[in-house]
N, C-alpha and C positions, 0 to 999 in steps of 0.2 A: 622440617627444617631443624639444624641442627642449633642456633643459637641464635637470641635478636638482641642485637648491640645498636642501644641509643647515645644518643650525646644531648644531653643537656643546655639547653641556650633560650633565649628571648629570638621573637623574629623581628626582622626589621634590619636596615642597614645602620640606622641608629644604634644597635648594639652588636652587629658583629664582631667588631673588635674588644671587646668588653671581655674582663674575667669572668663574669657570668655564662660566656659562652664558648669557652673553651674546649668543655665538652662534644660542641659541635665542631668546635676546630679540629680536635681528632677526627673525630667522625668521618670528615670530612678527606681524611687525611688517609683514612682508611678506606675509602671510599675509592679514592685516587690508587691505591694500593690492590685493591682487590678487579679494578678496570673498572669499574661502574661510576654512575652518575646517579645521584641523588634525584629522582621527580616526584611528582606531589601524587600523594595517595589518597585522595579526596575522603573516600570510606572512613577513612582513618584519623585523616586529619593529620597527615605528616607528608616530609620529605623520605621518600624510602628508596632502597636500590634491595635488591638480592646479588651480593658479589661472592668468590669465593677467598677464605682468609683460613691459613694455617690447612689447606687441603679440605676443606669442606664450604658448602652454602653455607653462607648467614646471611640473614637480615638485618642493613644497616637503617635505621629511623631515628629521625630529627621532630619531635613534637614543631605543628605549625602554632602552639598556641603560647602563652607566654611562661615561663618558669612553674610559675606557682598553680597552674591549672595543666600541669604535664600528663599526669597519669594516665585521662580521659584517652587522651591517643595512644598513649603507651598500653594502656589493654590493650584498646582496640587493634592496637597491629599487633600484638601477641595472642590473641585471639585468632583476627585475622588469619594467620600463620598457624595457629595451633602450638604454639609454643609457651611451653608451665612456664611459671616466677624463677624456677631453679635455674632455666636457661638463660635468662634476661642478665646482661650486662650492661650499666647503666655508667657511663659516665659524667663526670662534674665534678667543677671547681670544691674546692675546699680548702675555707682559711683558718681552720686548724692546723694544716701544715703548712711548713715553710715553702715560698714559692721556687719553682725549679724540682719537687721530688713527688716521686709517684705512689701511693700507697694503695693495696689491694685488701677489700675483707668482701664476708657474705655477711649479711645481715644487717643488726643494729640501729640502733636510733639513725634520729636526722639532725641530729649535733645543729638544730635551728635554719636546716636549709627546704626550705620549703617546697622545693622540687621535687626533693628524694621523700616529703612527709604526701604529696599525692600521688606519688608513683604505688609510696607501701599500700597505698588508702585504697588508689583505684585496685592494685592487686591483690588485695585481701591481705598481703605477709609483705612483712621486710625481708625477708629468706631470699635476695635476687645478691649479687656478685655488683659488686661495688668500685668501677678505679675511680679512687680520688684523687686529683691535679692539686698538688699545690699551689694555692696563688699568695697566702701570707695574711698575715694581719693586717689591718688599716693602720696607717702610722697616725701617732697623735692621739688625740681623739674624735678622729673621721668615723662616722657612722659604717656600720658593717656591711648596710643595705647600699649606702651611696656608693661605698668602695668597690662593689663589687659591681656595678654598674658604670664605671670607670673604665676606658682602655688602659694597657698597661702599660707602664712608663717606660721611656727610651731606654734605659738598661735591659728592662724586664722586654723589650720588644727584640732585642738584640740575641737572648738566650731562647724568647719563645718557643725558634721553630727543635730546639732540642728538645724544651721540653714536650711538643704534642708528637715527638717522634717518640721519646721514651714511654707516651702513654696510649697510643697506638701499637708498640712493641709490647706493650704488656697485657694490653688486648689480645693480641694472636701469640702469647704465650700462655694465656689464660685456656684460650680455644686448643693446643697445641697440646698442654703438658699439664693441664688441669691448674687450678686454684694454689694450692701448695706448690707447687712447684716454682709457677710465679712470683706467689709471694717471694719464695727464699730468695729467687734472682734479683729481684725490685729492691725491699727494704733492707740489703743491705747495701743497697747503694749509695745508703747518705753519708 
């Protein structure tokens, strides 16, 4: 297998609409994109499909378990699969950036999001390919944890499906035309 692209999210219908799980809304999006349907991968502990995106197999996985215990499935399907850290594309919210913009790196901390701190943990490395979703700061002084377990507000629903289009677009430009290449299309689109 050429690549395994996750999307980040809580389960539950309770949070699907939530910026927390955005990540799976790509996913998800991609998912629709490449003709397959997400089922549950028991072994693993996920929702998985194998579709194909930018002319090759991937593996698309959704952890069944909550945010912050991701990683456990996230080997295991990359495992599963045979698939190193270097090929793993992980997508997730992130409110360091403003919401509405896409941003792409390999590595690096977890800037406090504790998803991507069990993803590095169960993979042994932060070395995996990173798109970050802008969702934005909390306004006020709304907790970062509350905020992001929040759906997003009628404005922000109204631009949504742009945004999981641009970061499903930069998923299969990631697959496509490598990491740099990406980036340069992506960040300078703010």
């Amino acid at each position: 297998m050429s690549a395994l692209v996750i999307g980040l999210g809580n389960p539950g219908e309770e949070y699907a609409l939530t910026r927390h799980n955005v990540g799976q809304m790509v996913l998800d999006e991609l998912a629709s994109r490449g003709g397959g349907a997400l089922s549950v991968h028991k072994r693993t502990r996920t929702r998985a499909a194998t579709v194909r995106l930018a002319g090759q197999p991937v593996v698309l996985g959704a952890p069944m378990s909550y945010m912050n215990v991701s990683g456990g499935p996230v080997s295991a399907l990359a495992k599963y699969h045979s698939v190193e850290p270097a090929s793993v594309i992980v997508i997730h919210d992130e409110l360091d950036i403003p919401f509405g913009q896409v941003r792409l790196k390999r590595g690096g901390g977890s800037g406090g999001h504790n998803g991507l701190k069990d993803v590095s943990k169960a993979l042994a490395t932060p070395d995996y390919v990173r798109i970050r979703v802008g969702i934005g700061r909390p306004p006020g002084r709304m907790d970062a944890a509350a905020f992001v377990l929040k759906p997003f507000s009628s404005t922000e629903r109204k631009e949504l499906p742009f945004l999981i289009d641009d970061a499903a677009d930069a998923v299969e430009a990631v697959l496509s035309d490598g990491l740099e290449a990406a980036q340069q299309r992506f960040h300078s689109k703010s």
